[in-house]
C-alpha positions as CSV (number, residue, x, y, z in Angstrom):
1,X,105.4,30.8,-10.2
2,X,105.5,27.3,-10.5
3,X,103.0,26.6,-6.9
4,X,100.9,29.0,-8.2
5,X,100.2,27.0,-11.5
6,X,99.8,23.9,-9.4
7,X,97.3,25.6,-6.9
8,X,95.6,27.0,-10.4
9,X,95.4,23.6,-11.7
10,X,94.1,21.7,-8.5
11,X,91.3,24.2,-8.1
12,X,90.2,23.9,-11.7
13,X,90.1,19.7,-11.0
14,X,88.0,20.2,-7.7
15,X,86.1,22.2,-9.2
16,X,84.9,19.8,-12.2
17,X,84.9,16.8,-9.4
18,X,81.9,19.0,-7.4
19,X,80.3,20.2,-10.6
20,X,80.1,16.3,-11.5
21,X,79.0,15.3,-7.7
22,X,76.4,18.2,-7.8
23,X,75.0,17.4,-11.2
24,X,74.3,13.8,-9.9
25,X,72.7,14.9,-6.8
26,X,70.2,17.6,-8.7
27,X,69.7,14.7,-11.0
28,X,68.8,12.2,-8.4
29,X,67.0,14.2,-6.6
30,X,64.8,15.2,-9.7
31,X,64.4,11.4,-10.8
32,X,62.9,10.9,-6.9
33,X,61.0,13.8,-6.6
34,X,59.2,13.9,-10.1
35,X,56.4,11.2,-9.5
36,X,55.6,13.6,-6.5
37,X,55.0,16.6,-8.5
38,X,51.3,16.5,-9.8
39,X,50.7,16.3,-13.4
40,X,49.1,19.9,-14.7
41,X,47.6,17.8,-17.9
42,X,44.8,16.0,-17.3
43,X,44.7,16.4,-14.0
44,X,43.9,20.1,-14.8
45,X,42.2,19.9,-17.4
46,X,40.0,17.3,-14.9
47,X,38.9,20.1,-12.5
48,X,38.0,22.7,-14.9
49,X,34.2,22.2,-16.1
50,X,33.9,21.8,-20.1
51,X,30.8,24.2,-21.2
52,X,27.5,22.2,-21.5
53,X,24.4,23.7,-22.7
54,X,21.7,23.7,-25.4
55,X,22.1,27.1,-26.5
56,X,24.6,26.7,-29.5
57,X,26.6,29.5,-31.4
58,X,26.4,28.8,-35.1
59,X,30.0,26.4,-34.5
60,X,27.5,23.9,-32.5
61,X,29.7,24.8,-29.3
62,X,27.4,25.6,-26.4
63,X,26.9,29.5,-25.2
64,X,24.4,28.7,-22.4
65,X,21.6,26.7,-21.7
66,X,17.9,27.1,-21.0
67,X,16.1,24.8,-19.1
68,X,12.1,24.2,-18.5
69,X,11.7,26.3,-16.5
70,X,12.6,29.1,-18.4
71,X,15.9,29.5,-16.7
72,X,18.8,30.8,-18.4
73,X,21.9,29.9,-17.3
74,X,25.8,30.5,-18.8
75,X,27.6,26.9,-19.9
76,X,29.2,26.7,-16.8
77,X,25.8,26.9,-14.8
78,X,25.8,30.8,-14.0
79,X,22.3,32.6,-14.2
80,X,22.0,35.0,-16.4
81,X,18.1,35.4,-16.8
82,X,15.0,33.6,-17.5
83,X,11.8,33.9,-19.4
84,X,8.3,33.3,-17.8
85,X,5.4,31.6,-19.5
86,X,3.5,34.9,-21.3
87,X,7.8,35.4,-23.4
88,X,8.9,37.8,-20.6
89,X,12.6,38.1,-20.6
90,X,14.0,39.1,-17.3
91,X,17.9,39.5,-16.6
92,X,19.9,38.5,-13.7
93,X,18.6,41.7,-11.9
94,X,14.7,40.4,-12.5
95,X,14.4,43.3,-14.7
96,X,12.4,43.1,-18.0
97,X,14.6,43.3,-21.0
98,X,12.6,41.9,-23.8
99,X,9.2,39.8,-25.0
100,X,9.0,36.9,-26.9
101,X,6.0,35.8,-28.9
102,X,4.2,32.9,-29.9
103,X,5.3,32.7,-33.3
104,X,9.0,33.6,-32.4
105,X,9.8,37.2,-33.2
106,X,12.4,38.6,-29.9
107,X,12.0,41.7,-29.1
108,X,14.0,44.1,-26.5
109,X,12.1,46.3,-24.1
110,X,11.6,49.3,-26.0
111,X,9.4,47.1,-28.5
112,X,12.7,47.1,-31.3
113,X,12.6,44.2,-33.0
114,X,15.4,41.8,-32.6
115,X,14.9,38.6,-34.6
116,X,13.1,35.2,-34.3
117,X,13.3,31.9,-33.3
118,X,12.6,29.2,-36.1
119,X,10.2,26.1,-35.0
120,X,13.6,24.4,-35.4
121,X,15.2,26.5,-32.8
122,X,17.5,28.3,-35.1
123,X,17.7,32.1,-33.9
124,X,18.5,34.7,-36.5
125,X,19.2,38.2,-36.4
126,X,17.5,41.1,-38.0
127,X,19.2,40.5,-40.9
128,X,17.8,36.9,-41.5
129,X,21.7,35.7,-40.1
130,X,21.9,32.6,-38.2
131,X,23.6,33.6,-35.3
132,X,23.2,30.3,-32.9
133,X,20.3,27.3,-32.2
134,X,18.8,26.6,-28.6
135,X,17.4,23.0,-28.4
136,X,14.4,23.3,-26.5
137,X,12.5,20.2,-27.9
138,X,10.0,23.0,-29.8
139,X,9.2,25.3,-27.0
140,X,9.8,28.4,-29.5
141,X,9.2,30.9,-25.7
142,X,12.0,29.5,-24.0
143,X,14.4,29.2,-27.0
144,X,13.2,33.2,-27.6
145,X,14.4,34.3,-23.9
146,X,17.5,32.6,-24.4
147,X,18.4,33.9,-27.4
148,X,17.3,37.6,-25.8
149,X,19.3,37.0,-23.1
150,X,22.5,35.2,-24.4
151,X,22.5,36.1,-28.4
152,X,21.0,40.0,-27.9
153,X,22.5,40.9,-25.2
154,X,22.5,44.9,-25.9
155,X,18.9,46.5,-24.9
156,X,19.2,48.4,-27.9
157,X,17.9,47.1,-31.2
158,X,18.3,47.8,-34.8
159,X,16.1,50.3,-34.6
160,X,13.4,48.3,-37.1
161,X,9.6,48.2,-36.1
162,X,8.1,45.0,-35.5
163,X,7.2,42.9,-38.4
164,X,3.5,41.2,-37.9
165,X,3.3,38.7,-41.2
166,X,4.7,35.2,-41.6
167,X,7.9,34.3,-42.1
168,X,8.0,32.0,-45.1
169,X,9.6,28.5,-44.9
């Protein structure tokens, strides 16, 4: 009885002796080995492009960007359309999803009207909602097909006819 308690105890203090050993290795090894680990912080956050654009939802972040050439682009630089001089609006595809006029009204392709583009760029909805800005420096066309394209993106309108007078200010 009594070697067994002996061979019992010996065991238990080798056994706290290679924990000890083995919880200085891991922790030297760890203290070497971190500064060759890369950081995923910054060094992340570094390679991942922020969203840029003119196109603004009504937070001010960007949505998208038009440039002037009637481009229409996502924040991170992905086309999603464009708009040609006469307020065409074209998708991806080329395919014509919408019109834009002169004094701003959007409209889709069935001729539904959509909303309108204020001479400050401010796009509102149907309802007379701000739903987002495009900064175009005053080219109400190109803020229009953006806003067809990135704020109205369903072909399907609400189902209003087109209004003809002036908006008042």
């Amino acid at each position: 009885m009594r070697v067994s308690s002996i061979n019992n105890h010996s065991i238990s203090k080798m056994s706290f002796s290679k924990m000890i050993r083995l919880g200085l290795l891991i922790g030297g090894l760890t203290a070497f080995c971190t500064p060759l680990v890369p950081e995923q912080g910054p060094l992340a956050q570094a390679q991942q492009p922020k969203p840029q654009g003119n196109v603004l939802n009504p937070y001010g972040a960007p949505v998208g960007a038009v440039d002037g050439k009637g481009e229409v682009t996502t924040p991170y630089g992905g086309k999603l359309g464009s708009v040609d001089p006469e307020g065409n609006v074209y998708n991806v595809s080329d395919i014509f999803i919408g019109k834009v006029y002169a004094n701003g009204d959007i409209f889709n392709q069935a001729g539904d009207y959509l909303g309108y583009v204020d001479a400050d760029g401010d796009v509102y909805n149907v309802s007379e909602f701000k739903v987002g800005s495009v900064q175009t420096g005053g080219n109400l066309i190109l803020a229009g097909g953006a806003a067809r394209i990135i704020f109205f993106k369903s072909s399907e309108g609400a189902r209003r006819k087109p209004r003809l007078m002036p908006r008042p200010k």
